[in-house]
TORKE-513308 format. One record per atom (N, C-alpha, C, O): x, y, z; atom name; residue in one letter. Coordinates in Angstrom, 2 decimals, always signed. Layout:
// residues N
        c1        c2        c3   site   code
         X         Y         Z     CA      A
...
This chain:
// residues 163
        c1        c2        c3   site   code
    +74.70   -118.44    -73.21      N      X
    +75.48   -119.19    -72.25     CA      X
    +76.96   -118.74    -72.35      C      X
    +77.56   -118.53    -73.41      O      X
    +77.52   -118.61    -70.92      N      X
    +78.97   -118.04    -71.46     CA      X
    +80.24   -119.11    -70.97      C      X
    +80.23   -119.48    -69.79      O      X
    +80.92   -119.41    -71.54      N      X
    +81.65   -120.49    -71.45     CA      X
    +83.26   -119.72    -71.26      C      X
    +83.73   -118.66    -71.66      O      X
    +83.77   -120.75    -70.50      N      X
    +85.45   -120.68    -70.06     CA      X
    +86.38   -121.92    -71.04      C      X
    +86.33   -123.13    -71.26      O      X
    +87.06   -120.92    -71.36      N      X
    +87.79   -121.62    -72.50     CA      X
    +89.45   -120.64    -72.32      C      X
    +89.66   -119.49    -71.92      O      X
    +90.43   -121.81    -72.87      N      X
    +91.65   -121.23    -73.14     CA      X
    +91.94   -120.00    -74.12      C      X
    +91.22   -119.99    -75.12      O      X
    +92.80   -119.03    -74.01      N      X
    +92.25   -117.71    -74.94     CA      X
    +93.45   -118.58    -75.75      C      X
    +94.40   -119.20    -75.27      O      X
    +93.04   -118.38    -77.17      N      X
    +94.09   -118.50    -78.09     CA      X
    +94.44   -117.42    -79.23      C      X
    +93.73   -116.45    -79.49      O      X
    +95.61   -117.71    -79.85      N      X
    +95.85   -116.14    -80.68     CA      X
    +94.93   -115.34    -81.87      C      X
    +95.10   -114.32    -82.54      O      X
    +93.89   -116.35    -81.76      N      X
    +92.87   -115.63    -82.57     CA      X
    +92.02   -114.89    -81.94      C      X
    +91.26   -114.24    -82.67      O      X
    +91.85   -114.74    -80.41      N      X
    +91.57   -114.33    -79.14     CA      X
    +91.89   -112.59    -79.49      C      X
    +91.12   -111.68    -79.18      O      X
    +93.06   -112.46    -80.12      N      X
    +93.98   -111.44    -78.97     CA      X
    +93.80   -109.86    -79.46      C      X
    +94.18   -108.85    -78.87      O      X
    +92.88   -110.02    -81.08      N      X
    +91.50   -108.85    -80.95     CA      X
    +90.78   -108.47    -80.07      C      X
    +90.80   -107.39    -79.46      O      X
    +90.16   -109.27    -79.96      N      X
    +89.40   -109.10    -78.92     CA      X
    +90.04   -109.02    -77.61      C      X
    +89.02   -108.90    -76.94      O      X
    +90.68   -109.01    -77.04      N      X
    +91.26   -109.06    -76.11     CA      X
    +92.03   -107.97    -75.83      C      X
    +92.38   -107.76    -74.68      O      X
    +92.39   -107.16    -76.86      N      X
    +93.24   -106.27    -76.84     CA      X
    +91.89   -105.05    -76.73      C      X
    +92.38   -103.94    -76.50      O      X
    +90.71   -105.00    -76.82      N      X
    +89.53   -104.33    -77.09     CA      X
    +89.40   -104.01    -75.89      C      X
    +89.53   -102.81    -75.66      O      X
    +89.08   -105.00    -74.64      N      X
    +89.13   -104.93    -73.58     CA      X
    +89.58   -104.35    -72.67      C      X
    +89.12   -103.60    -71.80      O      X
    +90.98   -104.92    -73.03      N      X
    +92.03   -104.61    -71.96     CA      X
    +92.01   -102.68    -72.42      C      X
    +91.90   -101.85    -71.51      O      X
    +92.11   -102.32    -73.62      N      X
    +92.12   -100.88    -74.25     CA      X
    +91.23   -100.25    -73.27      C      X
    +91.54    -99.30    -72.55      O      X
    +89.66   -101.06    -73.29      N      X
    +88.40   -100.08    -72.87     CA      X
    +89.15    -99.63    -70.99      C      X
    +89.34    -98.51    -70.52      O      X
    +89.33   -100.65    -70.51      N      X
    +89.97   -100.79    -69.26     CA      X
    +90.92    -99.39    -68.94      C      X
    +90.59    -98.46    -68.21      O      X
    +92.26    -99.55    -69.73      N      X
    +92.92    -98.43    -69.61     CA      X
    +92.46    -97.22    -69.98      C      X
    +92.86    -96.13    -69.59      O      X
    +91.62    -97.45    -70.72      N      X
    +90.89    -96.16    -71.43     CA      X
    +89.66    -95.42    -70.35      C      X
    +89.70    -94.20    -70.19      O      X
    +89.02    -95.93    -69.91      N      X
    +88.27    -95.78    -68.98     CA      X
    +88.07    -96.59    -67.65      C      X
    +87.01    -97.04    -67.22      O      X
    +89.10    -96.66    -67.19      N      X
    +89.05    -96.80    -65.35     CA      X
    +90.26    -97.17    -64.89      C      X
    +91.20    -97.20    -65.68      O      X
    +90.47    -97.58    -63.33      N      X
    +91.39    -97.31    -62.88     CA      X
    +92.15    -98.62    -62.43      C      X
    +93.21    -98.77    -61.83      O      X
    +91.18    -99.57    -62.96      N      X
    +91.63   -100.96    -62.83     CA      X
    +92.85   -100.92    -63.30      C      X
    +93.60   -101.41    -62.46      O      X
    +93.74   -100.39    -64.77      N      X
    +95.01   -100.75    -65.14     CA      X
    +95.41    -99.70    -65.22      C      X
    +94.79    -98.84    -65.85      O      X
    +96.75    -99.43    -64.51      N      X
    +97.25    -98.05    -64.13     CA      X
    +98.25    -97.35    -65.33      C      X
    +99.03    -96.41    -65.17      O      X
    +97.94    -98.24    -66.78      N      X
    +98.81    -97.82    -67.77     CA      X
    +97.87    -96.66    -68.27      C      X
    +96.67    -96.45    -68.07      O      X
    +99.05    -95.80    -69.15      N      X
    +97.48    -94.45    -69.51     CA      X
    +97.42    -94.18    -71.09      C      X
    +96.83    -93.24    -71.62      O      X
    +98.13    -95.14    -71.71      N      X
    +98.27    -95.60    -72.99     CA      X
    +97.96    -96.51    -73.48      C      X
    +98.51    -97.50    -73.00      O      X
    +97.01    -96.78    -74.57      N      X
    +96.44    -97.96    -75.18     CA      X
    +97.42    -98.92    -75.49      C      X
    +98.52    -98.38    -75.47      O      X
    +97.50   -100.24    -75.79      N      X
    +98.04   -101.44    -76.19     CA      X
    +98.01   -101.59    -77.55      C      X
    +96.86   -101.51    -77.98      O      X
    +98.97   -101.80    -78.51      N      X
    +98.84   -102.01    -79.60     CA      X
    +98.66   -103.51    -79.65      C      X
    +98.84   -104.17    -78.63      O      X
    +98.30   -104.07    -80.82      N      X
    +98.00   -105.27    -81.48     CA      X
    +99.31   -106.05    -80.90      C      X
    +99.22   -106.73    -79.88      O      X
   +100.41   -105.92    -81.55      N      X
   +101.53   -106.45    -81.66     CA      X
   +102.22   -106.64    -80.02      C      X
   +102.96   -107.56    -79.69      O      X
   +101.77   -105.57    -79.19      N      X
   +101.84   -105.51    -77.42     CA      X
   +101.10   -106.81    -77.29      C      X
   +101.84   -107.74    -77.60      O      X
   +100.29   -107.07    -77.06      N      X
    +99.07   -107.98    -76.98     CA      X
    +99.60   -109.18    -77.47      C      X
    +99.86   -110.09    -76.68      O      X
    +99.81   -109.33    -78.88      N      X
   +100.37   -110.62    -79.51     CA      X
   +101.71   -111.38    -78.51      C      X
   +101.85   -112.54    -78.12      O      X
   +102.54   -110.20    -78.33      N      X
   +103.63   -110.99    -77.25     CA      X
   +103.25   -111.27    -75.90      C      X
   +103.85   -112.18    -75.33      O      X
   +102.44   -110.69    -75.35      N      X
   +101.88   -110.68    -74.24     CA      X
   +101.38   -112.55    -74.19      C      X
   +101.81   -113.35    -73.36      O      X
   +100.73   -112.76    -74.95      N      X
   +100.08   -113.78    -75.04     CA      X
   +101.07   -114.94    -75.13      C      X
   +101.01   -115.87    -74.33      O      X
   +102.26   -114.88    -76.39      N      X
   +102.89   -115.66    -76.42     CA      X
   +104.41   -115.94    -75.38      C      X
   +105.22   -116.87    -75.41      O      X
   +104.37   -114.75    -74.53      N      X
   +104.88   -114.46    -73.21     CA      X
   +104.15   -115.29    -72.33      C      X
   +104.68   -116.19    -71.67      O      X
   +103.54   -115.15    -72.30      N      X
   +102.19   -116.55    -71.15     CA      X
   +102.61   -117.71    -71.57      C      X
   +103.29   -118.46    -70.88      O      X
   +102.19   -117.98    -72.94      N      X
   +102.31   -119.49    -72.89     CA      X
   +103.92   -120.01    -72.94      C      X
   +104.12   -121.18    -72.61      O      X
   +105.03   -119.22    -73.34      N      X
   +106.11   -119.56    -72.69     CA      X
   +106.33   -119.38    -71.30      C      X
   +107.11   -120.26    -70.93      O      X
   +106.08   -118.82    -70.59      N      X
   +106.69   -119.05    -69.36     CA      X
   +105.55   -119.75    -68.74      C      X
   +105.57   -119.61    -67.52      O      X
   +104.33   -120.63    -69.26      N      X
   +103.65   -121.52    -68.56     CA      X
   +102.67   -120.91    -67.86      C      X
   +102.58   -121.28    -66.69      O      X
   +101.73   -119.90    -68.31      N      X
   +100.53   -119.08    -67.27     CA      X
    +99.54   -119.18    -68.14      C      X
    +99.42   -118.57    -69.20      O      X
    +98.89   -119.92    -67.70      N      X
    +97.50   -120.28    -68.40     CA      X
    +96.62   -118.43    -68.85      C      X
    +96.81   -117.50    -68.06      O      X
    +95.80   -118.20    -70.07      N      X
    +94.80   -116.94    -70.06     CA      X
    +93.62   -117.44    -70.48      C      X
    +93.54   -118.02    -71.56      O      X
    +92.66   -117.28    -69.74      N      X
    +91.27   -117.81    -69.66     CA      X
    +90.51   -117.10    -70.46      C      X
    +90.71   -115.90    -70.28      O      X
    +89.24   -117.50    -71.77      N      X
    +88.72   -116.64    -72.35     CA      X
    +86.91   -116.72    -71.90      C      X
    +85.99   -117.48    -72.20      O      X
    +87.04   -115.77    -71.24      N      X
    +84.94   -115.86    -71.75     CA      X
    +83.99   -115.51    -72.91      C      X
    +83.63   -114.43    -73.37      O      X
    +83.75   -116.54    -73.17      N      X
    +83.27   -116.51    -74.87     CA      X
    +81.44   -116.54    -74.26      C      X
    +81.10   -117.18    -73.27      O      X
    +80.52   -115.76    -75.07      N      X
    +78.96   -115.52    -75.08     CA      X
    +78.90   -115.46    -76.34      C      X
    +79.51   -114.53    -76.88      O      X
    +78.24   -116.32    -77.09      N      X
    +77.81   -115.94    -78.41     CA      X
    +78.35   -115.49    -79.70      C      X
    +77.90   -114.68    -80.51      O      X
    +80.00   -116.61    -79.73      N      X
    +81.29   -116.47    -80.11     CA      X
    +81.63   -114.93    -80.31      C      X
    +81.94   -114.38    -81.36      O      X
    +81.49   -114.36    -79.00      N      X
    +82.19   -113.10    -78.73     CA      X
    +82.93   -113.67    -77.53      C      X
    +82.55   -114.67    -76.92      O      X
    +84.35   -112.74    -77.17      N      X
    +84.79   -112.68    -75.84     CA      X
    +84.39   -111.99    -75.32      C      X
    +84.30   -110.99    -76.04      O      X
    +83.90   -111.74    -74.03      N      X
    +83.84   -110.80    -72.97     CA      X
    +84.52   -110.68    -71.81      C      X
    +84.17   -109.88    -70.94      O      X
    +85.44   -111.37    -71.72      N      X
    +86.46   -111.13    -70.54     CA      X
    +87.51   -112.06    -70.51      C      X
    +87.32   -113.12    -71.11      O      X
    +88.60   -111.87    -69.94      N      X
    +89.35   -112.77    -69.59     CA      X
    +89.93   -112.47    -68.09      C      X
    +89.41   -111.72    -67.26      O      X
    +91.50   -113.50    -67.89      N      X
    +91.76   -114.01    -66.71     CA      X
    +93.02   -114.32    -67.04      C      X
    +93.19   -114.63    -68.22      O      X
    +94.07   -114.31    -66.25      N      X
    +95.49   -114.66    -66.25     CA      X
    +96.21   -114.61    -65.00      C      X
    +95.92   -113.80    -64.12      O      X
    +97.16   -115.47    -64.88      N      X
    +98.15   -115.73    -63.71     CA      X
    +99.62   -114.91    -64.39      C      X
    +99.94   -114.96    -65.58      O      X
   +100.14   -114.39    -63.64      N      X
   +102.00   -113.95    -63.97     CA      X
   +102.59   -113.94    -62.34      C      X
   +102.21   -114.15    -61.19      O      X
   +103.55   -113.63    -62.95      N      X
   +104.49   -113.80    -61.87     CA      X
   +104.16   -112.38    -60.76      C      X
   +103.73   -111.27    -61.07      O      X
   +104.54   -112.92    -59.41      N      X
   +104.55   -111.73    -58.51     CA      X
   +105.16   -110.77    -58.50      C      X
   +104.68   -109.64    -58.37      O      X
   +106.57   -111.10    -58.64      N      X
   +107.63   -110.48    -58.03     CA      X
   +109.08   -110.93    -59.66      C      X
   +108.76   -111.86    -60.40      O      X
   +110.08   -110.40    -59.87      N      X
   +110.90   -111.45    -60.48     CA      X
   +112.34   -112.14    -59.60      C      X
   +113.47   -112.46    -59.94      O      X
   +111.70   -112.14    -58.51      N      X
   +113.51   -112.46    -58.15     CA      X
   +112.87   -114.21    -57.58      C      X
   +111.82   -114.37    -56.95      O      X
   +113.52   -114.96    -57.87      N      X
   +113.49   -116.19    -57.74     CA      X
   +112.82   -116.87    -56.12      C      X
   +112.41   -118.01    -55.87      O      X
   +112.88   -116.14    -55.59      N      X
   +112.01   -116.43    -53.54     CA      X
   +110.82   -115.92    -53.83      C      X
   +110.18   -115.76    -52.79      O      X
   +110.17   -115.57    -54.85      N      X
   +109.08   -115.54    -55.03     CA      X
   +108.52   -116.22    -56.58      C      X
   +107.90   -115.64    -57.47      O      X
   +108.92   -117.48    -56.53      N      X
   +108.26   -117.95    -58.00     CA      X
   +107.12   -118.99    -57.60      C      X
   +106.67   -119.63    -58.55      O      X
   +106.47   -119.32    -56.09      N      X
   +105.82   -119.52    -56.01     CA      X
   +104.29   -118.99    -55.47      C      X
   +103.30   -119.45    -54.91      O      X
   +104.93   -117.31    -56.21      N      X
   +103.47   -116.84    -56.09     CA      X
   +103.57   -116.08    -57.19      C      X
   +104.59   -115.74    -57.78      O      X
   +102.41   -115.84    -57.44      N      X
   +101.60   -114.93    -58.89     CA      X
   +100.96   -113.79    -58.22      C      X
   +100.81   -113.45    -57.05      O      X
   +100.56   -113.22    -59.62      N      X
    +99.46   -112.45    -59.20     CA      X
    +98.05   -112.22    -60.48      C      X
    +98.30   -112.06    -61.67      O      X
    +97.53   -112.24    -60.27      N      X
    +96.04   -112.54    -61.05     CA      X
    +95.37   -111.41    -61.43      C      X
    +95.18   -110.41    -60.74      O      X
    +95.07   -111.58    -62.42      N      X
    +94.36   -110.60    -63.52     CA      X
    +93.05   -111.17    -64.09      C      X
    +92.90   -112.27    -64.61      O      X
    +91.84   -109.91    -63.85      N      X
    +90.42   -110.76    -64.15     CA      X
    +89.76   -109.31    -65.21      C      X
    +89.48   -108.32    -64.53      O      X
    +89.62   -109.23    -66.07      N      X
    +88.91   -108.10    -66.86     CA      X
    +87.76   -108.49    -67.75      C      X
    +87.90   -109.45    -68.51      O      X
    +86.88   -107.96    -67.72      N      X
    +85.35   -107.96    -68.48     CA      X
    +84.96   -107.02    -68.96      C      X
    +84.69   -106.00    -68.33      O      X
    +84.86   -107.16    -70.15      N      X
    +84.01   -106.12    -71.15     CA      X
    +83.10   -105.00    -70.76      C      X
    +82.17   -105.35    -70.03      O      X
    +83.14   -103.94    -71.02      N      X
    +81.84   -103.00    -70.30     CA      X
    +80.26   -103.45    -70.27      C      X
    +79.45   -103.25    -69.37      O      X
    +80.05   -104.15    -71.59      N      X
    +79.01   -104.25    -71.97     CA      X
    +78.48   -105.42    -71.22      C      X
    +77.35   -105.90    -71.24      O      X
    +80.10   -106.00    -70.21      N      X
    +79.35   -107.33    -69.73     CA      X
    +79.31   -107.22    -68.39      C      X
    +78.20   -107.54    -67.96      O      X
    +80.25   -106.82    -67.35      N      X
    +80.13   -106.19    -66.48     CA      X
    +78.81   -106.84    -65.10      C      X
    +77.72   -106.32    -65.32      O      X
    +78.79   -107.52    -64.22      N      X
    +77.51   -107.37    -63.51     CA      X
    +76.82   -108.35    -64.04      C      X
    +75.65   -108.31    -63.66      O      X
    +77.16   -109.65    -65.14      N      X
    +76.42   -110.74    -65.24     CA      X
    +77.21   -111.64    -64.78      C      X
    +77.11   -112.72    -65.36      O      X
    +78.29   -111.55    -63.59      N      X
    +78.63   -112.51    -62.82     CA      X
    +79.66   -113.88    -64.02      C      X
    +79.56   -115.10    -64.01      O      X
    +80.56   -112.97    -64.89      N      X
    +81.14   -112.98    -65.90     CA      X
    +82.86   -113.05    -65.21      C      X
    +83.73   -113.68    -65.81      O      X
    +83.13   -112.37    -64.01      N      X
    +84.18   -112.75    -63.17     CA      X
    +84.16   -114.08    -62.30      C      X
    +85.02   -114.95    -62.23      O      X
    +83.07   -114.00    -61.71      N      X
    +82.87   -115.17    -60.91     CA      X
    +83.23   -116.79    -61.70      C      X
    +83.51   -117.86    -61.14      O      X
    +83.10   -116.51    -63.07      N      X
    +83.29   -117.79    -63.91     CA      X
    +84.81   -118.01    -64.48      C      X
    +85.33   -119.03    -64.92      O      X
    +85.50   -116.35    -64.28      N      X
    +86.99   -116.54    -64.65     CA      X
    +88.16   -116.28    -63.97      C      X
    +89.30   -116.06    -64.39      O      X
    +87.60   -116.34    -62.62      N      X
    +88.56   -116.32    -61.07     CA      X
    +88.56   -118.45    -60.68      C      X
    +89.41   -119.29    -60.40      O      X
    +87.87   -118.44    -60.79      N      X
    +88.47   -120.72    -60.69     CA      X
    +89.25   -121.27    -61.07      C      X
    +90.01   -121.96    -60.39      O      X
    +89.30   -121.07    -62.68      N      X
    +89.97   -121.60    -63.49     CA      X
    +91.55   -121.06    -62.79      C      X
    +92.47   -121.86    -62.65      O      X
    +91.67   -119.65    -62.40      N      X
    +92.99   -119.45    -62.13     CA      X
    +93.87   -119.99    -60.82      C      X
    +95.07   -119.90    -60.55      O      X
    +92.65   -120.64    -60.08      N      X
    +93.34   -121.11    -58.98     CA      X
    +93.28   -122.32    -58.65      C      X
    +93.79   -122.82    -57.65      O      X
    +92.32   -123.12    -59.89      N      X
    +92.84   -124.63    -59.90     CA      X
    +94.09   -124.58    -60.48      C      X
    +95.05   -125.08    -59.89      O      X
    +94.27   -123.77    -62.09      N      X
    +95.43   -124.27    -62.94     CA      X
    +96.96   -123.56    -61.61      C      X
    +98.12   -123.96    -61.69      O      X
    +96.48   -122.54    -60.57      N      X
    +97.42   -122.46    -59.70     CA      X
    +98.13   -123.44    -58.90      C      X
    +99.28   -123.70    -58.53      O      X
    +96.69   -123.94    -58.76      N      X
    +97.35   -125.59    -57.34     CA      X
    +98.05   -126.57    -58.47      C      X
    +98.92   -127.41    -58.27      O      X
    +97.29   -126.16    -59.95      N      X
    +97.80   -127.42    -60.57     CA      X
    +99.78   -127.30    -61.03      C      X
   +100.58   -128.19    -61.33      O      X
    +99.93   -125.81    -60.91      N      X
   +101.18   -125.76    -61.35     CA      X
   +102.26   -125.48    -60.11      C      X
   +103.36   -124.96    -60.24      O      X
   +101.56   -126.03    -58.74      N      X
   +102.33   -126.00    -57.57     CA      X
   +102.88   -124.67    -56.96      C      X
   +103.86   -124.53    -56.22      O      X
   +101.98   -123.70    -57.47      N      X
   +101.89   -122.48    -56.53     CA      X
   +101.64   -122.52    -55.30      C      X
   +101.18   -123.54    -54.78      O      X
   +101.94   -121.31    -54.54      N      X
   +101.61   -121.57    -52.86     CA      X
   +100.88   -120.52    -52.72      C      X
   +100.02   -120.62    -51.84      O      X
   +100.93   -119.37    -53.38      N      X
    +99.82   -117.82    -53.06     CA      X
    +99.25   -117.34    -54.33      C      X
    +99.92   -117.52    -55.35      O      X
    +98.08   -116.74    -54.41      N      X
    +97.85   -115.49    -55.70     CA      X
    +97.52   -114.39    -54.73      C      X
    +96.70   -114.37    -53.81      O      X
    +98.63   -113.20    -55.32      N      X
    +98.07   -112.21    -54.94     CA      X
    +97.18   -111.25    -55.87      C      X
    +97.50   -111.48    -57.04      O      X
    +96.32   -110.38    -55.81      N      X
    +95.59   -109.55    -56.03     CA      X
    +95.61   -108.33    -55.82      C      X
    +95.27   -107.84    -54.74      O      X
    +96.12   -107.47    -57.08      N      X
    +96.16   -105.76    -56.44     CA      X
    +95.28   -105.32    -57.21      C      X
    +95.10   -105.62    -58.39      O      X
    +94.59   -104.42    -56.43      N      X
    +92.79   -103.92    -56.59     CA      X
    +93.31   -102.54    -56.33      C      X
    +94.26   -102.28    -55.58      O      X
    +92.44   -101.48    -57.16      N      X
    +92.78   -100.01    -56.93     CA      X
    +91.39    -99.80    -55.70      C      X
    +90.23    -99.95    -56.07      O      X
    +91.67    -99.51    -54.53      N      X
    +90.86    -99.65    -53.46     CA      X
    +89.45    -99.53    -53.41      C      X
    +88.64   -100.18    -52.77      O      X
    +89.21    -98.02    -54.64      N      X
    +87.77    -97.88    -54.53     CA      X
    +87.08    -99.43    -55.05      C      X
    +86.08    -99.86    -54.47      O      X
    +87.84   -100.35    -56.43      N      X
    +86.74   -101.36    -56.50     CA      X
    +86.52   -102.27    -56.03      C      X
    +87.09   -103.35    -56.14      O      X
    +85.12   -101.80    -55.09      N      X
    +84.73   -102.61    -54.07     CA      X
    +84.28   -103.40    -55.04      C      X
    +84.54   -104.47    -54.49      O      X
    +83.74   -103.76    -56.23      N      X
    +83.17   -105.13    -57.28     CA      X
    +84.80   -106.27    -57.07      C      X
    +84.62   -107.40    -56.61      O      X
    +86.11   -105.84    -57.41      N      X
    +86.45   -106.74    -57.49     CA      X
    +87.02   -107.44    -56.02      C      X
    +87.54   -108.55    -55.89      O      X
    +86.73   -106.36    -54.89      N      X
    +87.41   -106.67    -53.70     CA      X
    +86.76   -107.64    -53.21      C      X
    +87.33   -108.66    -52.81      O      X
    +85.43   -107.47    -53.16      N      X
    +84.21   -108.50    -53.00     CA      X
    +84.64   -109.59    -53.36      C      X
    +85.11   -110.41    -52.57      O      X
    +84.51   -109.82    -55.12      N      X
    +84.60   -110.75    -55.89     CA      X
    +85.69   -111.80    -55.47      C      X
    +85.42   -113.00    -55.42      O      X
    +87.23   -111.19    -55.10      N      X
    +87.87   -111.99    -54.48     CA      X
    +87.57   -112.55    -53.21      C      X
    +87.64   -113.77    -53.02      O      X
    +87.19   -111.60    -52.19      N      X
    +86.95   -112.20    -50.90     CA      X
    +85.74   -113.55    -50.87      C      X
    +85.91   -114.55    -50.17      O      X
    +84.76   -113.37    -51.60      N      X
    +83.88   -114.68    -51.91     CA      X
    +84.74   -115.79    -52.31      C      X
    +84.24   -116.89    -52.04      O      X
    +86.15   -115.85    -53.01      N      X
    +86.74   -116.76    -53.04     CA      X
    +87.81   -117.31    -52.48      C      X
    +88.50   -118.22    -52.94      O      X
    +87.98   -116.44    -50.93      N      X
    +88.79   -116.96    -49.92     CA      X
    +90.29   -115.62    -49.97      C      X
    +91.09   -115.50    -49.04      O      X
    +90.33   -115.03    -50.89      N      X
    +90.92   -114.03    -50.99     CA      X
    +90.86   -113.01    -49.60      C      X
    +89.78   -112.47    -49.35      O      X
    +91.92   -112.79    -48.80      N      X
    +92.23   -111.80    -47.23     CA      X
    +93.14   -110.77    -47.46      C      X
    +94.28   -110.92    -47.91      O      X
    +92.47   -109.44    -47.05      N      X
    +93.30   -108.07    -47.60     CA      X
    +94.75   -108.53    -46.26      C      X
    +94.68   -108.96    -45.11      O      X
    +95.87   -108.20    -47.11      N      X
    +96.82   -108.46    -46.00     CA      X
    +97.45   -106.51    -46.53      C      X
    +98.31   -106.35    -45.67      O      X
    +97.45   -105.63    -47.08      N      X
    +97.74   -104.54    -47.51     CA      X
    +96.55   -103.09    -47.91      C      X
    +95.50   -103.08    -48.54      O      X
    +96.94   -102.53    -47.54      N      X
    +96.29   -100.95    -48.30     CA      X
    +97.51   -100.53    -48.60      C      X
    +98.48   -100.96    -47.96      O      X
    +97.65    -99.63    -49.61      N      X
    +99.36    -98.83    -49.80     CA      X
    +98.30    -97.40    -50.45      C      X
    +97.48    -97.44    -51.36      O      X
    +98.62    -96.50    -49.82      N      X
    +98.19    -94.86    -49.71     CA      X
    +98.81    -94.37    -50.35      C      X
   +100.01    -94.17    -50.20      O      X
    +97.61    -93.83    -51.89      N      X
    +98.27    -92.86    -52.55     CA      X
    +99.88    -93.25    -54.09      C      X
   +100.78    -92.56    -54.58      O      X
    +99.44    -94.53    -54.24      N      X
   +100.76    -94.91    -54.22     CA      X
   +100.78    -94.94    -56.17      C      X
   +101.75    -95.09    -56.91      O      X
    +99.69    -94.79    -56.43      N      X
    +99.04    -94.21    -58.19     CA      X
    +98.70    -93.13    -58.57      C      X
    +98.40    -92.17    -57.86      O      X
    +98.70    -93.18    -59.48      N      X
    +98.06    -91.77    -60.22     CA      X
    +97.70    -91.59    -61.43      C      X
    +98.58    -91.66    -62.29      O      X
    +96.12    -91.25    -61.87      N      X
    +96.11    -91.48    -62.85     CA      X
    +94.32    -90.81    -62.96      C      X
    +93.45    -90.88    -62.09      O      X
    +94.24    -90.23    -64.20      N      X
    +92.71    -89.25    -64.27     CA      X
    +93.13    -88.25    -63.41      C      X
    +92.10    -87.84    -62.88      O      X
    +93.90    -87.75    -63.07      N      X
    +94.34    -86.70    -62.27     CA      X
    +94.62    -86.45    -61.05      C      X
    +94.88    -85.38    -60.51      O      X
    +94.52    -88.10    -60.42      N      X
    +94.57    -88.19    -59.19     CA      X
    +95.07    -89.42    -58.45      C      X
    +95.15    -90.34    -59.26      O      X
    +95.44    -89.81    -57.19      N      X
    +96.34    -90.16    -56.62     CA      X
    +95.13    -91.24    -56.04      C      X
    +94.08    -90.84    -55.54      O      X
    +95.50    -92.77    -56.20      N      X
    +95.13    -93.75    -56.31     CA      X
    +95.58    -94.55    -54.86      C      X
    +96.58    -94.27    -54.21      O      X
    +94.63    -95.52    -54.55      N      X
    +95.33    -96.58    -53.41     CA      X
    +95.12    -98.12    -53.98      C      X
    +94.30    -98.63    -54.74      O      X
    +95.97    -98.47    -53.43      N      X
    +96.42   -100.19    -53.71     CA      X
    +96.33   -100.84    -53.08      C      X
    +97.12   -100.85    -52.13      O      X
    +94.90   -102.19    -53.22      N      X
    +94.87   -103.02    -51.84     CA      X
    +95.42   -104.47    -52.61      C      X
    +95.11   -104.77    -53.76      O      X
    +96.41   -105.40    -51.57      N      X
    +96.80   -106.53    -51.80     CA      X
    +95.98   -107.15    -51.21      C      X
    +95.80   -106.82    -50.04      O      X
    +95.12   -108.37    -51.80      N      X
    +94.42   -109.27    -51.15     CA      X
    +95.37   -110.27    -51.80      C      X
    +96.07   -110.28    -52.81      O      X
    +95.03   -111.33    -50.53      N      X
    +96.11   -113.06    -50.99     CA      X
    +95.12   -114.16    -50.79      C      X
    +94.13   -113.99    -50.08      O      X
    +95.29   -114.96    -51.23      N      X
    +94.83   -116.62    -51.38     CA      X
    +96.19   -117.81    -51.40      C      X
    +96.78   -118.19    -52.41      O      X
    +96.43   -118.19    -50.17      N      X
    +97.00   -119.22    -50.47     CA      X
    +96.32   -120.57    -50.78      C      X
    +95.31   -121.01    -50.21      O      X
    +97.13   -121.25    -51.91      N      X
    +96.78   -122.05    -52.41     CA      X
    +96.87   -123.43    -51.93      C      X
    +96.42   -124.35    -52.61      O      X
C-alpha cells in the first residue's frame, strides 16, 4: 500500500536518490549534475521556511516519489502562483504513484491562498502532460527549443491550474 505523507529530514536520502536517478537519466530535470546530500538538506529546509509543503510516497517504508510546490517567478506580482514538482522512482514509475502525489499539492495550494500552479513539462512527456491534464491542468505554452541537454535541444510546455 503506498501512502502520502509529509517528507521529513530523514526523507532526504532517499530523496536525493531520486531526484539524482532523474537528472541522471531523463529530461524531466534540466540540471546535468547530480545533487549532493547537503544540496538536498537545504533544499528541504528552504521549503519548510518559506512555507511549501514536500509530499513523500512511502511503499513498504521505502520512498518512491515525491511532490512539492515553490515559487513561480521571484518578483512579488507573482507570489500567488507556484509551480509544482512531481518525481517517482524508476522502479516505481506506471503504478499510478503520481496520481497520489499531484492532490495533496493543490489542496495544501487552495489551503495557502494561491490562485495558479503552473507546470513545466519537457514536451516529449506525454506521462506527465496527461497526468496533469486529468487534473484540470490547460497547456497555455509550448516554448521551442528552449533546453538542452543529452545532446540536444529540448521544448517546454507550461500547463496551469487555477486554483
Amino acid at each position: 500500500m503506498i501512502t502520502i505523507r509529509d517528507a521529513t529530514t530523514e526523507d532526504v536520502p532517499e530523496l536525493l536518490a531520486i531526484y539524482n536517478d532523474i537528472i541522471i537519466n531523463t529530461t524531466a530535470v534540466w540540471h546535468e549534475e547530480p545533487h549532493t546530500l547537503a544540496m538536498r538538506q537545504q533544499w528541504l529546509a528552504d521549503k519548510a521556511t518559506d512555507g511549501f509543503p514536500v509530499f513523500a510516497a512511502e511503499e513498504e517504508n521505502k520512498i518512491i516519489g515525491f511532490s512539492t510546490i515553490g515559487p513561480f517567478r521571484p518578483w512579488l506580482g507573482y507570489r500567488f502562483t507556484v509551480e509544482n514538482s512531481v518525481y517517482v522512482a524508476s522502479s516505481s514509475r506506471g503504478k499510478g504513484v503520481a496520481k497520489l502525489l499531484l492532490p495533496p499539492l493543490i489542496d495544501a495550494s487552495k489551503k495557502l491562498g494561491l490562485h495558479a500552479i503552473v507546470a513545466g513539462i519537457e514536451a516529449s512527456n506525454e506521462a506527465s502532460v496527461g497526468l496533469h491534464q486529468k487534473f484540470g491542468f490547460v497547456e497555455v505554452a509550448h516554448f521551442k527549443e528552449v533546453g538542452f541537454k543529452f545532446g540536444r535541444w529540448l521544448d517546454l510546455k507550461f500547463l496551469e491550474l487555477i486554483v
